[in-house]
VMD Tcl script that draws the C-alpha trace (Angstrom):
set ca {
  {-113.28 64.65 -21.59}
  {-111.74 63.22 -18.25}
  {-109.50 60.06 -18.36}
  {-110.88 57.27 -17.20}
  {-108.82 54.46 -15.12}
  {-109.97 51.04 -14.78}
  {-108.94 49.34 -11.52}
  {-108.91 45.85 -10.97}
  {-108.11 43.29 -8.44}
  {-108.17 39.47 -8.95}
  {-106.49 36.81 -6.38}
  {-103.36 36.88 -7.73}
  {-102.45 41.16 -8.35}
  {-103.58 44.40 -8.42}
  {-103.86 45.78 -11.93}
  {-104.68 49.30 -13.42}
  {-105.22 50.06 -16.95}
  {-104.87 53.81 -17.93}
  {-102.75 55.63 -19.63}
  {-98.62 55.58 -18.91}
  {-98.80 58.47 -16.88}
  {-101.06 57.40 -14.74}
  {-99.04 54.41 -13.68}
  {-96.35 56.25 -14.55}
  {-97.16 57.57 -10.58}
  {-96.65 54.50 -8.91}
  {-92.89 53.91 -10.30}
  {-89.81 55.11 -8.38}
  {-87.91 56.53 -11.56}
  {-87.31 59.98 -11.50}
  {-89.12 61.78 -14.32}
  {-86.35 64.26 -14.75}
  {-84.41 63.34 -18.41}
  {-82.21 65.66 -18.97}
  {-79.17 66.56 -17.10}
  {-76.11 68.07 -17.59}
  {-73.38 65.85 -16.69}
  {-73.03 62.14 -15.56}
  {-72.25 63.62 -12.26}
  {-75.33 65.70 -11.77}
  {-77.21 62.88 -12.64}
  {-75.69 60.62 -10.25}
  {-76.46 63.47 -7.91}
  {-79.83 63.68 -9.07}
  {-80.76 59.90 -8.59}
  {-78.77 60.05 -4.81}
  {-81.26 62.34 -3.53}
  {-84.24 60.45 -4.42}
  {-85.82 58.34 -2.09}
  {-85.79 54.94 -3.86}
  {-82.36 55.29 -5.00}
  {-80.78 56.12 -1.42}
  {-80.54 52.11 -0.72}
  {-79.33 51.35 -3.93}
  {-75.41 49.95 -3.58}
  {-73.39 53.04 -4.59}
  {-71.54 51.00 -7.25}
  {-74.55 50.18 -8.88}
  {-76.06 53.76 -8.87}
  {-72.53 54.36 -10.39}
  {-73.83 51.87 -12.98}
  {-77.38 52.90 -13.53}
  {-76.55 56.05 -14.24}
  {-73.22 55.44 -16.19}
  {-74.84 52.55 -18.75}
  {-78.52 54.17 -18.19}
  {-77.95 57.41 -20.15}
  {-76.84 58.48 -23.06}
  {-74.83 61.83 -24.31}
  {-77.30 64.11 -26.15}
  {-76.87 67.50 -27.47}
  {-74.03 68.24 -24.67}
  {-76.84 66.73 -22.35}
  {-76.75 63.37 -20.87}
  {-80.50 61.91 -21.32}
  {-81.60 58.57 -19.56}
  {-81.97 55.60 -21.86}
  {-85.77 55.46 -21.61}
  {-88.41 57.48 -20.43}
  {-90.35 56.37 -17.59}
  {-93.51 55.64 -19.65}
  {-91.60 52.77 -21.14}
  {-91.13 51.57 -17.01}
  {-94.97 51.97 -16.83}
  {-95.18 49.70 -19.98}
  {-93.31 47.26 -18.50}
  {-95.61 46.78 -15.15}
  {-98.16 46.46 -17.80}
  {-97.36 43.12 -18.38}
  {-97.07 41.81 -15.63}
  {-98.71 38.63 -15.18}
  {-102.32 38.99 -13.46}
  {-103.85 35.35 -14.51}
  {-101.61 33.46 -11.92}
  {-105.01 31.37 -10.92}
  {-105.53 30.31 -14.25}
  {-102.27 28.71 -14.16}
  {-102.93 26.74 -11.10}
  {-101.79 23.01 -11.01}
  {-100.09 23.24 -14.73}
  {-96.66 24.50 -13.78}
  {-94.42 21.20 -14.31}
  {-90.93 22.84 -13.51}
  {-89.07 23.81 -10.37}
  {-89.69 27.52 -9.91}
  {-87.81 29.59 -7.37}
  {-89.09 33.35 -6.31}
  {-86.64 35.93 -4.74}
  {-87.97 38.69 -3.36}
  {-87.50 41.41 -0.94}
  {-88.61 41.41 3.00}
  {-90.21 45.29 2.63}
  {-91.38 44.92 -1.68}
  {-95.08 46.28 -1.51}
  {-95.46 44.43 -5.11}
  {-94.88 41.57 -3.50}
  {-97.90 42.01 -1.09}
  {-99.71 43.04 -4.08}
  {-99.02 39.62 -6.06}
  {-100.18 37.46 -3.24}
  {-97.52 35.26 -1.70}
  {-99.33 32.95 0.53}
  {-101.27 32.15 -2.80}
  {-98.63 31.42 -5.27}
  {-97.00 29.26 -2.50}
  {-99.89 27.04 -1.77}
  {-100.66 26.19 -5.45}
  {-97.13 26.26 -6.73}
  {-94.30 24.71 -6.57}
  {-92.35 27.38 -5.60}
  {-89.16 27.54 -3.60}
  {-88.70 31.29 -1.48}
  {-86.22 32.64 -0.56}
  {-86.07 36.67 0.77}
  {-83.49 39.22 0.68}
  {-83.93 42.25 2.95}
  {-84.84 45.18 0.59}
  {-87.57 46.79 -1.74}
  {-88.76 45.14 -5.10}
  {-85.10 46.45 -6.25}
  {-83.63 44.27 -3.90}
  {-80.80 43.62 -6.69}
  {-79.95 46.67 -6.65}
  {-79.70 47.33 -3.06}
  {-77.82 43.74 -2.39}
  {-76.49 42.74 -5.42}
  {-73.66 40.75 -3.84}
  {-76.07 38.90 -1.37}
  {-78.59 38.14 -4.60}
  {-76.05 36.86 -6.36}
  {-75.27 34.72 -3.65}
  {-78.70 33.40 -3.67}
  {-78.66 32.88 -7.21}
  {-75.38 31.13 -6.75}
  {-77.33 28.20 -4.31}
  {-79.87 27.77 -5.95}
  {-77.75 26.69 -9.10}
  {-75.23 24.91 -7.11}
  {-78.09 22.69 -4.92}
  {-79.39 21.72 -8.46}
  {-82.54 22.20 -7.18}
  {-84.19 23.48 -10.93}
}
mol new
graphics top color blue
foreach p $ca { graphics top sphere $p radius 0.5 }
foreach p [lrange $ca 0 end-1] q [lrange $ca 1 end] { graphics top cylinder $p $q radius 0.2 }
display resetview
């Protein structure tokens, strides 16, 4: 029997129910596991696309606190599917919500995310009371700039604007 994928799109996001492979597709993890040293998979993770803007030191990171030693293997933590779970639940019912957020809500993001697009910007900022504020990057803007989003972070704290 084919699998069948349910597509969806409401004002606020794009969503897809399936199976975790199939949105497994759309993630930028690797969906290699295994490797044979902390080096190679450092190597590994280099080479791919997504990862070339990450900040060195925290591909360092990713890989060094993101695997574990198996077997005389080093495995990542997770498996990709559980990445695919996770964008599962992200929130779709944004217009549901409109006009009952009391609190000060900021939203960083990055200048080039394509899930940003997706979640509607112009949207959440007209019935919101969001602040913005942009970092240039992907979705894993953090983990490109993680100096200049901690910066960010660091304002927003400091102009007590919560």
């Amino acid at each position: 029997m084919p699998r069948r994928y349910s597509l969806r799109i409401d004002s606020s996001n794009l969503f897809i129910s399936s199976t975790s492979s199939f949105v497994a597709a759309f993630l930028p993890f690797s969906a290699k596991l295994l490797f044979v040293s902390i080096k190679e998979a450092f190597e590994h993770f280099r080479q791919k696309e997504k990862f070339q803007t990450f900040d060195e030191n925290v591909l360092r990171d990713y890989v060094k606190h993101g695997t574990i030693e198996s077997e005389n293997k080093v495995k990542l933590f997770f498996e990709p599917k559980i990445e695919a779970e996770i964008y599962r639940t992200i929130p779709h019912n944004l217009p549901r919500l409109k006009g009952k957020l009391k609190v000060s809500a900021f939203y960083i993001g990055g200048t080039r995310s394509r899930e940003a697009k997706l979640a509607r910007l112009a949207f959440m900022k007209k019935h919101f009371p969001f602040k913005f504020r942009f970092v240039e990057g992907s979705h894993l803007f953090p983990l490109e700039k993680p100096r200049q989003t901690a910066e960010i972070i660091r304002q927003i704290i400091l102009s007590k604007a919560l």
